[in-house]
C-alpha positions as CSV (number, residue, x, y, z in Angstrom):
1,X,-22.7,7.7,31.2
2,X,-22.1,10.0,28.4
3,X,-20.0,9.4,25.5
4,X,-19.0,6.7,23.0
5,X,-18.0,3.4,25.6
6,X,-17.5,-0.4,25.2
7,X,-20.3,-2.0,27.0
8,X,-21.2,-5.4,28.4
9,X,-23.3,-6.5,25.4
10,X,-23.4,-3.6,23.0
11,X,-21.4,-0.5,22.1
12,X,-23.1,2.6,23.8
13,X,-23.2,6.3,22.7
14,X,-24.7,8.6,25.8
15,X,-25.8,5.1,27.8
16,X,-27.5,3.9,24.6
17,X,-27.4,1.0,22.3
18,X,-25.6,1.8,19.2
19,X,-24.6,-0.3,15.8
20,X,-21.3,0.5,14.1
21,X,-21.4,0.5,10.1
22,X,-18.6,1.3,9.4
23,X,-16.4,1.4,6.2
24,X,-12.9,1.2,5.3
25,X,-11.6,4.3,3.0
26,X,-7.8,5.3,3.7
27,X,-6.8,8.7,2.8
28,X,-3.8,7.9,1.2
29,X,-5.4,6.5,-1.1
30,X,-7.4,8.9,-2.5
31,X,-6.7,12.0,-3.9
32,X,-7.2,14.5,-1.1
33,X,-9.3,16.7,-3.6
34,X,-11.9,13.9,-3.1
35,X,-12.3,12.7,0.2
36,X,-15.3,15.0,0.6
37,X,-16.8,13.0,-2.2
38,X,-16.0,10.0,-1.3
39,X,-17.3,10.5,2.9
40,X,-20.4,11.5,1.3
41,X,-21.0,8.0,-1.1
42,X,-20.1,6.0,2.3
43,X,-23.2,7.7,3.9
44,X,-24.9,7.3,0.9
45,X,-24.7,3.7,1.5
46,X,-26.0,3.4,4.4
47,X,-22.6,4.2,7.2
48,X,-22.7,6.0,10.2
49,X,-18.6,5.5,10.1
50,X,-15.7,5.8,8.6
51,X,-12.2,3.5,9.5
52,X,-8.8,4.5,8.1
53,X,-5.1,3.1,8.6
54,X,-2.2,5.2,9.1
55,X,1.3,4.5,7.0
56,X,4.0,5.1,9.1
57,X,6.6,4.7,6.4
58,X,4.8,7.2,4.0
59,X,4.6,9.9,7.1
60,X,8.6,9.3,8.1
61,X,10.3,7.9,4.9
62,X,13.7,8.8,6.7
63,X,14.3,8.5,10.7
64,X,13.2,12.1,12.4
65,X,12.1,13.3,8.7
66,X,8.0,13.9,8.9
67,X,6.3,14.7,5.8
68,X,2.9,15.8,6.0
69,X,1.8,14.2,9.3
70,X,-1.3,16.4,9.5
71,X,-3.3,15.0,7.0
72,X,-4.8,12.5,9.0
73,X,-6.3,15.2,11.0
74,X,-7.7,17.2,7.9
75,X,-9.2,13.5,7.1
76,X,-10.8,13.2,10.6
77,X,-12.2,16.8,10.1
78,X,-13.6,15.7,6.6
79,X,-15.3,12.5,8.3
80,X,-16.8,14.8,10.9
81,X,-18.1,17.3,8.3
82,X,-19.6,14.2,6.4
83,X,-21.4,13.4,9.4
84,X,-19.1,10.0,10.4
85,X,-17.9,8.8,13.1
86,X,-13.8,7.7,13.1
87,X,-12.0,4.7,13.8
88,X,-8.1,4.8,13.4
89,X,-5.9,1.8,13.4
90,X,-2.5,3.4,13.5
91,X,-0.3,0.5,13.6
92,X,2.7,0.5,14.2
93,X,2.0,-2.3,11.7
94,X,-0.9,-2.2,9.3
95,X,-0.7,-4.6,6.5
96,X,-3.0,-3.1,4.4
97,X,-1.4,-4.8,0.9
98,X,0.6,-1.7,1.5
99,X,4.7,-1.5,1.4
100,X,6.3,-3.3,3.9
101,X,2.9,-3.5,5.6
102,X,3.2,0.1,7.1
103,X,6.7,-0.2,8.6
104,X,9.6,2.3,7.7
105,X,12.6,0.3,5.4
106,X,15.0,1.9,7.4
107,X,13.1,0.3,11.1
108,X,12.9,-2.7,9.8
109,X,16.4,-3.4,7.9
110,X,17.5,-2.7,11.7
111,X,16.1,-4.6,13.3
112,X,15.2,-7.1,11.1
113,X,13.2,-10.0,13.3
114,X,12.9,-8.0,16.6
115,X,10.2,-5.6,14.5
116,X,6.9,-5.8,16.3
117,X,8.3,-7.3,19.7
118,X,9.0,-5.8,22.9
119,X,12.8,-5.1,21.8
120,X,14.0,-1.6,23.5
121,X,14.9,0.2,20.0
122,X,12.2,-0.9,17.9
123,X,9.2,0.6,20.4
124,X,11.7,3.0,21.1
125,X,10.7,4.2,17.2
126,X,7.7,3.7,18.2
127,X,7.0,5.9,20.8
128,X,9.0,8.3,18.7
129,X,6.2,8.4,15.7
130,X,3.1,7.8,17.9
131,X,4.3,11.0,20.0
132,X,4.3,12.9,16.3
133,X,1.2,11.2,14.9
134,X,-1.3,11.2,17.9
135,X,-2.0,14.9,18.3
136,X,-3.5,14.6,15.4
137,X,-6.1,11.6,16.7
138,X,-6.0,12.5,20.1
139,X,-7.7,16.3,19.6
140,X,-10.0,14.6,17.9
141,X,-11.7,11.8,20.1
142,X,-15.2,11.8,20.7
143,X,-15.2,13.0,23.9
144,X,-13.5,16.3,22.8
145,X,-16.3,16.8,20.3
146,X,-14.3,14.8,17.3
147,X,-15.3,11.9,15.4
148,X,-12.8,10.0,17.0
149,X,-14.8,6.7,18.4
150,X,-12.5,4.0,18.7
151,X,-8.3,3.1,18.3
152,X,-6.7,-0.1,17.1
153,X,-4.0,-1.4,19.1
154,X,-1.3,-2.9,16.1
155,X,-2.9,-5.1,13.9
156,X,-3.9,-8.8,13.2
157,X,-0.5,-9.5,15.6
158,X,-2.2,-12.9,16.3
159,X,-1.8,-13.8,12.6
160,X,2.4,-12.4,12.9
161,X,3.6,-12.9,16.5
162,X,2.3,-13.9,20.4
163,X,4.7,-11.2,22.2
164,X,1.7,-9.9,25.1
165,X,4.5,-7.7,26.7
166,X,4.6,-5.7,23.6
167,X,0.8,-5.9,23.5
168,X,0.5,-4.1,26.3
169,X,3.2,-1.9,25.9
170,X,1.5,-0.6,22.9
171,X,-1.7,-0.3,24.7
172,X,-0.6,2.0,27.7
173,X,1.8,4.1,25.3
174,X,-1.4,4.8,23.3
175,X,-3.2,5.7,26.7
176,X,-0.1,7.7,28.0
177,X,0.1,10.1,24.8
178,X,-3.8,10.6,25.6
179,X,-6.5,7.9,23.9
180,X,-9.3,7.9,26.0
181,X,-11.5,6.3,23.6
182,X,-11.5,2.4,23.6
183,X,-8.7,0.5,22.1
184,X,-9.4,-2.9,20.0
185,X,-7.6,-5.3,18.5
186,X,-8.6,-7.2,15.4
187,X,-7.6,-11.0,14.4
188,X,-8.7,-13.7,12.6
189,X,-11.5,-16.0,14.1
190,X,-9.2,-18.7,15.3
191,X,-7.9,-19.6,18.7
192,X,-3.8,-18.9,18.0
193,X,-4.6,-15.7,16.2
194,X,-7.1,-14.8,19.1
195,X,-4.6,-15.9,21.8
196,X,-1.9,-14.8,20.6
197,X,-3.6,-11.2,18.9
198,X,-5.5,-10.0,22.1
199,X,-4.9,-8.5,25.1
200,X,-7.2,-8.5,28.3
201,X,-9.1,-5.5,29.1
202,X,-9.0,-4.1,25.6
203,X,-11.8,-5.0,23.2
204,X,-11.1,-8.0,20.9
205,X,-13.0,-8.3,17.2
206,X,-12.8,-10.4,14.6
207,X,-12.1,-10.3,10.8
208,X,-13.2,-12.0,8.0
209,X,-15.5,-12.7,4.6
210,X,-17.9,-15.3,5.5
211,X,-19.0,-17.9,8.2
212,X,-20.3,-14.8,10.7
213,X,-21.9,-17.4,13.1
214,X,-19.0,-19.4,13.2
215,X,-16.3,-16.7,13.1
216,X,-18.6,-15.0,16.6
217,X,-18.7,-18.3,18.2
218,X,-15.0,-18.8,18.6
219,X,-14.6,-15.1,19.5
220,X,-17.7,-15.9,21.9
221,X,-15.6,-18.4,23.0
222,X,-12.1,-15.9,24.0
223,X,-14.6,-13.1,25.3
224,X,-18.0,-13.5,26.4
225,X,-19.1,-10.5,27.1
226,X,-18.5,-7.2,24.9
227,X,-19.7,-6.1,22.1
228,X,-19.5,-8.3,18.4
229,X,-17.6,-6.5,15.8
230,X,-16.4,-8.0,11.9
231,X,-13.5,-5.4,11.7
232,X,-12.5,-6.0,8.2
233,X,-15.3,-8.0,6.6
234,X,-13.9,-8.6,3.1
235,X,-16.5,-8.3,0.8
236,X,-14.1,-7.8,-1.6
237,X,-10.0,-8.5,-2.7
238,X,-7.0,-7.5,-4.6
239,X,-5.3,-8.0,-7.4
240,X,-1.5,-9.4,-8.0
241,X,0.6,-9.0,-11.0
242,X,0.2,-11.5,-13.4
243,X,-2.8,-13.1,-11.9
244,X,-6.2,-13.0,-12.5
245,X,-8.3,-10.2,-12.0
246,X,-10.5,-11.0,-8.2
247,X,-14.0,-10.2,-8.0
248,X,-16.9,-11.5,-5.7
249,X,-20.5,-11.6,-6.7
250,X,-22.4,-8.6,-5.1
251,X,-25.4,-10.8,-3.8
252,X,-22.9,-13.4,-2.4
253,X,-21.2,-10.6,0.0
254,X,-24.7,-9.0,0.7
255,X,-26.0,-12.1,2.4
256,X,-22.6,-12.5,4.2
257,X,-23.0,-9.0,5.6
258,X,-26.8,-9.6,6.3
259,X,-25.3,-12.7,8.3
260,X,-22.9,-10.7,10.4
261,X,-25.9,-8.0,11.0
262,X,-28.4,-10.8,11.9
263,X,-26.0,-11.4,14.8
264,X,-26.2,-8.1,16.5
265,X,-22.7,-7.1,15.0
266,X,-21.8,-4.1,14.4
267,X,-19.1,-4.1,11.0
268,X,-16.8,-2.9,9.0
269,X,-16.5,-3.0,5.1
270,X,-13.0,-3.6,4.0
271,X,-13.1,-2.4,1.5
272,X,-15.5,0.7,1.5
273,X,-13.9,2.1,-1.4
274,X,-10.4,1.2,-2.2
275,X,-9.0,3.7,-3.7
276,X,-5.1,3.3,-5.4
277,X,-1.7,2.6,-4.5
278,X,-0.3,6.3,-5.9
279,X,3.7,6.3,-6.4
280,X,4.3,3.0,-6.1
281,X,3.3,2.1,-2.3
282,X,1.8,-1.1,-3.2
283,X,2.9,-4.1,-1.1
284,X,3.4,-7.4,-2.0
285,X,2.2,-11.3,-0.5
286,X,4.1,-14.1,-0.8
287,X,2.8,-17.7,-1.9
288,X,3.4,-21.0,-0.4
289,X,0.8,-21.8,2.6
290,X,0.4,-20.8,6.1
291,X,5.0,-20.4,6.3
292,X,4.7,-17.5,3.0
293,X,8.0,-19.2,2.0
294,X,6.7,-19.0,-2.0
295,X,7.3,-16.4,-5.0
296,X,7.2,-13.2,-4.7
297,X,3.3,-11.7,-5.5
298,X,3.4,-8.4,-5.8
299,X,0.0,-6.1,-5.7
300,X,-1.2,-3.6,-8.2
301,X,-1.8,-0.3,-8.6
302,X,-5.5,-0.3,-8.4
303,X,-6.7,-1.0,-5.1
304,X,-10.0,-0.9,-6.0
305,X,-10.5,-3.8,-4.1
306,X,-14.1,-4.6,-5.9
307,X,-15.7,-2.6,-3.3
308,X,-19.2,-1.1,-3.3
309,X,-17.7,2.3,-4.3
310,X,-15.4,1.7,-7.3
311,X,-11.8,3.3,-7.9
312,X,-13.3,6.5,-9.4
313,X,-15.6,6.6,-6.7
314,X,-18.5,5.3,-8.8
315,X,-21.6,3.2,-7.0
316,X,-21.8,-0.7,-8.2
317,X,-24.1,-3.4,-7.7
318,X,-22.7,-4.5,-4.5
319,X,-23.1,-0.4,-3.4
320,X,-26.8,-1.0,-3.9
321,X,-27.1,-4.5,-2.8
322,X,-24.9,-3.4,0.5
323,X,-27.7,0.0,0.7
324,X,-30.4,-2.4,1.1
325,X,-28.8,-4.6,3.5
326,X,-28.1,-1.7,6.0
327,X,-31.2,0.2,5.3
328,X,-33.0,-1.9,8.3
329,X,-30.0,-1.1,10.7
330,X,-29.6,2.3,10.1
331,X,-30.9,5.2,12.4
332,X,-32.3,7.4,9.7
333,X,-32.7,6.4,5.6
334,X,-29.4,7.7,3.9
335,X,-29.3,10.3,1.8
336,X,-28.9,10.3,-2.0
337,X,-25.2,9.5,-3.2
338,X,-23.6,13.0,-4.6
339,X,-23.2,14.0,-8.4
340,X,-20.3,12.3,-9.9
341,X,-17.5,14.1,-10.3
342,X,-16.0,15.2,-13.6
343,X,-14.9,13.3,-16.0
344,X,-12.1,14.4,-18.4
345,X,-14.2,16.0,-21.7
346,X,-12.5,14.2,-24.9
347,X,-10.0,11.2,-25.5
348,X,-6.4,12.6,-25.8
349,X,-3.4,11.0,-27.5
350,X,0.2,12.1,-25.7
351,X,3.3,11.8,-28.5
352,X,6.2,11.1,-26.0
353,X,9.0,12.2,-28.0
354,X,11.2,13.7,-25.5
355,X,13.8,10.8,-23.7
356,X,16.3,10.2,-21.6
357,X,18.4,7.5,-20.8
358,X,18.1,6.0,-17.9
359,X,22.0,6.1,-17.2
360,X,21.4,9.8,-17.5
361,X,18.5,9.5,-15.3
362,X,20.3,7.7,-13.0
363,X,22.8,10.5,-13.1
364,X,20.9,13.3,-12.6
365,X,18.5,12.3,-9.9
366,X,20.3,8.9,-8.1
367,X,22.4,9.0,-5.4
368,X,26.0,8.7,-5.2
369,X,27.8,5.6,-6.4
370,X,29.1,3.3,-3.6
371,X,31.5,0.4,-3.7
372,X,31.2,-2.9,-1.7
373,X,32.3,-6.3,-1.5
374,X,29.4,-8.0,-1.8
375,X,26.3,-6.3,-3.1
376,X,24.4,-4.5,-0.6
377,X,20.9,-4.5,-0.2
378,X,18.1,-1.6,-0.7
379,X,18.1,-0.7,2.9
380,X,21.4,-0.3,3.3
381,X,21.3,1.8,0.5
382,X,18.4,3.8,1.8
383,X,16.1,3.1,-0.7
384,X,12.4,3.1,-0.5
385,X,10.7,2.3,-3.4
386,X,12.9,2.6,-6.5
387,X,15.7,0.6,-8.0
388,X,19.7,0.1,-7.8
389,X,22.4,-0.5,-10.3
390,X,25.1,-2.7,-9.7
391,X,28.0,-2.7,-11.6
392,X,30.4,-6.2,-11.0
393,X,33.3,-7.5,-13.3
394,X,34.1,-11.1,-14.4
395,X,37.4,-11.4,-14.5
396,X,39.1,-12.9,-17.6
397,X,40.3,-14.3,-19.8
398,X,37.8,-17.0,-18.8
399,X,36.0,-19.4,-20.8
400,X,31.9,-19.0,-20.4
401,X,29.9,-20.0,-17.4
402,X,26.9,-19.8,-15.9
403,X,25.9,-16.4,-14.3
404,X,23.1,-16.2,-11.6
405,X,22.4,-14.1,-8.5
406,X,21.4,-15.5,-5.7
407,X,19.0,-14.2,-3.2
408,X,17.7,-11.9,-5.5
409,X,14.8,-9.8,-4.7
410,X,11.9,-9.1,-7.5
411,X,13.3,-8.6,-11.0
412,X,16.7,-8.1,-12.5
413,X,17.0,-6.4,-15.9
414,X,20.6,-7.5,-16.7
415,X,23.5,-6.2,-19.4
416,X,26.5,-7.7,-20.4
417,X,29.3,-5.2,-21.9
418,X,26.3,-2.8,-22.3
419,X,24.5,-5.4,-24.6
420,X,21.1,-6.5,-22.9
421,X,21.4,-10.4,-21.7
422,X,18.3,-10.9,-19.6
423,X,15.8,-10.8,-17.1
424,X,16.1,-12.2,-14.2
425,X,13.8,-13.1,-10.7
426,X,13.8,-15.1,-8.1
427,X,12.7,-18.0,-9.6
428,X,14.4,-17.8,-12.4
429,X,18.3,-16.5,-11.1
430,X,20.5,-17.8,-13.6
431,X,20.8,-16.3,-17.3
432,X,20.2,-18.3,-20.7
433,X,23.5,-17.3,-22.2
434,X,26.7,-18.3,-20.2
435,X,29.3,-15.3,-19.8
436,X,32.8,-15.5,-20.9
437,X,35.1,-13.1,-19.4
438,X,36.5,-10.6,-19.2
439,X,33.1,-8.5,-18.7
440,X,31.8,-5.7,-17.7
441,X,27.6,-6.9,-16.1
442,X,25.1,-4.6,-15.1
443,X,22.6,-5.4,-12.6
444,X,19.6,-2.6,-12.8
445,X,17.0,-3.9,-9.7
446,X,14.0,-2.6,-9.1
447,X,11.7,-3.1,-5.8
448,X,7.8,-4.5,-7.2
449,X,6.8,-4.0,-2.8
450,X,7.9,-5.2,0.2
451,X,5.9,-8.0,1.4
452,X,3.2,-6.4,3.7
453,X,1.6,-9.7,5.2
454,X,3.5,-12.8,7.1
455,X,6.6,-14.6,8.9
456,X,8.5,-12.5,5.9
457,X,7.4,-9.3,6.5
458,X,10.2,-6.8,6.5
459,X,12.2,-9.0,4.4
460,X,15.3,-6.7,3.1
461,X,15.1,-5.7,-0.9
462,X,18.0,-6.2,-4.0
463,X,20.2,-8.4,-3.9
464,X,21.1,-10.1,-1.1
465,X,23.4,-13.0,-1.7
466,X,25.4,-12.5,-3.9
467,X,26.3,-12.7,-7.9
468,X,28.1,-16.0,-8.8
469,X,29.8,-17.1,-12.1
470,X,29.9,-21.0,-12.2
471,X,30.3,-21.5,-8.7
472,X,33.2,-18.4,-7.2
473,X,31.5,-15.0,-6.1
474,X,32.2,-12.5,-8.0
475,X,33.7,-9.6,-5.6
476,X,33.9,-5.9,-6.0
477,X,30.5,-4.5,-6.1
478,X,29.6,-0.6,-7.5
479,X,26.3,0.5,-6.5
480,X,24.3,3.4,-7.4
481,X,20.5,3.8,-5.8
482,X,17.5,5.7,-7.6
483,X,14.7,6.8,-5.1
484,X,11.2,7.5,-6.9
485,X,10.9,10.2,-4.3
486,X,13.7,12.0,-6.4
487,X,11.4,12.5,-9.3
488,X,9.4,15.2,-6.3
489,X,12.0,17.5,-6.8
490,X,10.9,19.4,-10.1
491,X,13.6,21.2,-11.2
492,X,16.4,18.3,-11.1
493,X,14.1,16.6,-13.6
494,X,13.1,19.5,-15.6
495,X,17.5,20.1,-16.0
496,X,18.1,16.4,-17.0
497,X,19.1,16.0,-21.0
498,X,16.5,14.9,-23.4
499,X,16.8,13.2,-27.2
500,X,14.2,12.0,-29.7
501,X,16.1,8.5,-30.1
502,X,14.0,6.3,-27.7
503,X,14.0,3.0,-30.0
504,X,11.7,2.3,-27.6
505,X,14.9,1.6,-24.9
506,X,14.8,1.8,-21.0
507,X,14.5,5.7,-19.9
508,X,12.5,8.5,-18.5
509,X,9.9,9.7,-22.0
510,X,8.2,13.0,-21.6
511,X,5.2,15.0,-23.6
512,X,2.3,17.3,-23.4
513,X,-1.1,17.6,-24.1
514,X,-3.6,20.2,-23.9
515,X,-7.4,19.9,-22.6
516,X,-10.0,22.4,-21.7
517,X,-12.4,20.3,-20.0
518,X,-10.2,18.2,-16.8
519,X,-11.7,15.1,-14.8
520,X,-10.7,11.9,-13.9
521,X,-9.3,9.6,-16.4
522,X,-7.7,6.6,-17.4
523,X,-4.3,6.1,-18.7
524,X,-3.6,3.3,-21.3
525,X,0.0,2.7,-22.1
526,X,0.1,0.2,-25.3
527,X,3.9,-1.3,-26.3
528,X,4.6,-0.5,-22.6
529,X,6.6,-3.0,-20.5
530,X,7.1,-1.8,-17.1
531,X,7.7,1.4,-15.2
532,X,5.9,4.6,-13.5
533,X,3.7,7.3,-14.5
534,X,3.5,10.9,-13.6
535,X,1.1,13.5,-15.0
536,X,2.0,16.8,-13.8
537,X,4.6,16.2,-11.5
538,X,1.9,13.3,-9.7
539,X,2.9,9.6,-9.7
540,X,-0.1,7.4,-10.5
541,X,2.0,4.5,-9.7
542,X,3.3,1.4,-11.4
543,X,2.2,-0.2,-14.8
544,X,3.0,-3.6,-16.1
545,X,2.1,-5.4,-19.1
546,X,2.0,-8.5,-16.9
547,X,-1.5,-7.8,-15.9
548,X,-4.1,-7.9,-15.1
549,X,-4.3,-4.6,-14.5
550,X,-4.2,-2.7,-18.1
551,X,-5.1,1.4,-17.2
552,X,-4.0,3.9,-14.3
553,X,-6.5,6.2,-12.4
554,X,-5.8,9.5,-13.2
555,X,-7.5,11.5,-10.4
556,X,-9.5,15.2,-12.0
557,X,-7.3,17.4,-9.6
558,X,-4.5,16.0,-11.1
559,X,-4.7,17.7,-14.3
560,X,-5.7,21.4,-15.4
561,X,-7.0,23.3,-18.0
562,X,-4.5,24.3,-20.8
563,X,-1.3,22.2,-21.0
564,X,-0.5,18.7,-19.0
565,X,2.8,17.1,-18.8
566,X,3.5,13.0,-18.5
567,X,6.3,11.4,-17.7
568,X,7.0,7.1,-18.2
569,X,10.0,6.2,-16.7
570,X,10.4,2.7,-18.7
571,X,13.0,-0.2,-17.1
572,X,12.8,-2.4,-19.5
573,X,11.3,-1.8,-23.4
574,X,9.2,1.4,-24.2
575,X,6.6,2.6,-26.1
576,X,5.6,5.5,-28.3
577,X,2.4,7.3,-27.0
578,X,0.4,6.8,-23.8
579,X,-3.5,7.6,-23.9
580,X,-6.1,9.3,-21.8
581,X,-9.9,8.7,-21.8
């Protein structure tokens, strides 16, 4: 039989025997300038594929509004032009330490709990987006002459949910907008994920970082026959903010991956190459066990994951210890890994003198202000990624008590008759100072990621409980909602008001610099607190002197001969200059 097929013991490409090494490498991720690049250092490795996710919330960040759809199918021609097979896991879910794991805020502040079940107008979304998105995978399936090799149905559901209707529903929506290739699914090697994650008659594969033997044996034990696959072998991780950096020795993941090899797998490296969470798309975990009832973690910028190709798309130890692994599997030696690509010439200082408030940001670029009896949350606001400002009264004359919100989501910068008074989070929801009244409090929230992974996935964002005073609820809520996406629009920012007194105060600061000689880079931003970056109009992402992340990637097609423009929207206390090396 001819074509790519699942068989009884291996996977089969025109009747024969055939290994999958595969790597993990999502395009939106990486600057689309580079993929060609990077394709090239996964078969430089050692890979004969290439597996990328699909975010449904970046492709339709408002219901029926699609933004660039067609780049996944640019990426699949890029793989195919590298010489790579393709394996697409396009959700509807994909975890991914990505926001909200994949799925739209607006979907899931719906419908809340019935996300990722059978229920009518959640797969009714569904079908919606897969109808847009799958032209784009299904042109390019294997058996149309495309690199297109294999399709993921959802993703680690055994470790979410149990719901086989929606399973299978999923399954033959995929087949009836025309996937011919084989479908998969992809859990953990345990017996509830496995049970709960897989569906008969679709090919079931496990994920994880070590114990190969043992993690086969138990997915022996669900399917004995097929062919073995490690879908995500982590031979890496990621980072949180204000933890401690992650790394894993290279020779300890090269003899896991020998491991899974030495058992006829075939594999995937998660990650390949990483890449970076650009304009603030990073997800968020949360602690506390198996229940993820704990704080808040969220992820940073840098997803460089400590793979074998580094965030500027650099080889590492574990590339070369991973090269020698695979060298005995492959069908032909792989080639030499491509030049480097340019680095920026000189070190560059940026003055930013230029500022503007960030009520006058908030003006220019927010949406409208709204007014509510309790406060309302992010998704009913429509926002994204970005923050809110509530406005609230305590009514007075009072004598002073105890102010504290509760059900707070991330991080609260808070003012008290326009006089800073505090920071607040979920774990700490109550300010130092008690308030007397009457007085005028400010609320300014800002989302650090939706949680991506978990029973609290899709968890809504802001506030939402409620702000208290002693123990009564303070009513009468003014809201006002500031999208990132809003900084996209070039001439609304270029028209808002600027001023040289910063004092280092919350606010949007901008400046210039010149260079003749472009490439990638990295941004340092001492006296910084927290905020976002944009150089030329391009949002590198978030920054926080919380750690352990300290530098953004600045991709080379970012920036341009002659003059460069940065922005630093700063929420909390700003700095003077921002530097590029």
């Amino acid at each position: 039989m001819n074509g790519f097929r699942v068989g009884e013991d291996d996977f089969e490409l025109d009747g024969r025997p055939v290994r999958l090494l595969s790597g993990a490498l999502h395009y939106f991720r990486v600057h689309e300038a580079q993929w060609g690049h990077r394709l090239a250092m996964l078969r430089a490795m050692g890979l004969n594929c290439v597996e990328t996710y699909v975010p449904w919330n970046l492709h339709e960040p408002r219901p029926g509004e699609f933004r660039d759809v067609q780049a996944l199918g640019r990426f699949l021609d890029a793989a195919r032009a590298a010489g790579l097979w393709a394996i697409v896991r396009p959700g509807p879910y994909i975890c991914a330490e990505w926001e909200n794991g994949g799925l739209p805020h607006w979907l899931t502040g719906a419908v809340g709990a019935r996300a990722r079940t059978r229920d009518a107008a959640y797969l009714d979304r569904v079908g919606g987006w897969f109808r847009r998105l799958l032209p784009q995978v299904v042109a390019r399936q294997h058996d149309r002459g495309g690199p297109v090799i294999m399709v993921q149905v959802e993703n680690e559901y055994g470790s979410y949910g149990s719901d086989q209707v929606y399973l299978r529903r999923l399954a033959d929506l995929l087949r009836a907008e025309g996937v011919t290739v084989p479908l998969f699914t992809s859990d953990g090697p345990e017996d509830h994920m496995l049970t709960g994650g897989s569906i008969p008659g679709v090919l079931a594969t496990a994920n994880f970082g070590s114990g190969a033997r043992a993690g086969f044996g138990t997915l022996r034990r669900h399917r004995p026959k097929g062919p073995l696959m490690c879908m995500e072998f982590w031979c890496g991780w990621f980072d949180h903010w204000g933890a401690e950096h992650v790394v894993r020795d290279a020779d300890d993941a090269a003899a896991a991956l020998r491991e899974i090899l030495e058992c006829g797998a075939s594999v995937n490296l998660y990650m390949a190459h990483g890449g970076t969470n650009f304009a603030g798309w990073a997800g968020a975990n949360r602690g506390g066990g198996a229940l993820h009832d704990g704080e808040l973690q969220p992820d940073v910028t840098s997803y460089d994951y400590d793979a074998p190709i580094d965030e500027f798309g650099r080889a590492t130890p574990k590339f070369w210890a991973f090269r020698a692994v695979l060298a005995p599997y492959a069908s032909a030696p792989p080639p030499e890994p491509p030049a480097p690509l340019p680095a920026l010439g000189a070190p560059v200082t940026v003055p930013l003198t230029d500022w503007t408030s960030l009520e006058a940001v908030l003006e220019g670029l927010g949406g409208p202000e709204s007014e509510h009896a309790v406060p309302p949350t992010f998704e009913e606001l429509d926002v994204d990624r970005g923050l809110v400002r509530y406005r609230l009264t305590v009514p007075g004359p009072r004598e002073p008590y105890p102010l504290s919100v509760r059900g707070l989501r991330d991080r609260a910068v808070v003012y008290v008759d326009g006089v800073p008074a505090g920071v607040l989070t979920e774990g700490t929801p109550t300010l130092l100072d008690p308030v007397a009244g009457p007085a005028r409090v400010e609320l300014w929230v800002e989302s650090l990621g939706r949680v991506n992974y978990g029973p609290r996935t899709g968890e809504p964002k802001g506030v939402t409980g409620g702000v208290l005073h002693e123990r009564q609820y303070l009513h009468g809520v003014r809201a006002r909602p500031l999208r990132l996406d809003a900084f996209d629009t070039r001439p609304a920012v270029d028209a808002l008001p600027t001023s040289g007194a910063a004092e280092g105060r919350p606010g949007l600061y901008r400046g210039t610099f010149g260079t003749d000689s472009p490439g990638d880079a990295s941004l340092a931003l001492p006296g910084w607190t927290r905020g976002f970056v944009w150089v030329n109009g391009f949002n590198l992402g978030r920054y926080w002197s919380a750690g352990p992340q300290t530098t953004l990637y600045v991709p080379g097609p970012v920036l341009r001969s002659g003059t460069n423009e940065v922005w630093v929207l700063e929420l909390e206390e700003g700095g003077e200059e921002v530097g590029l090396a």
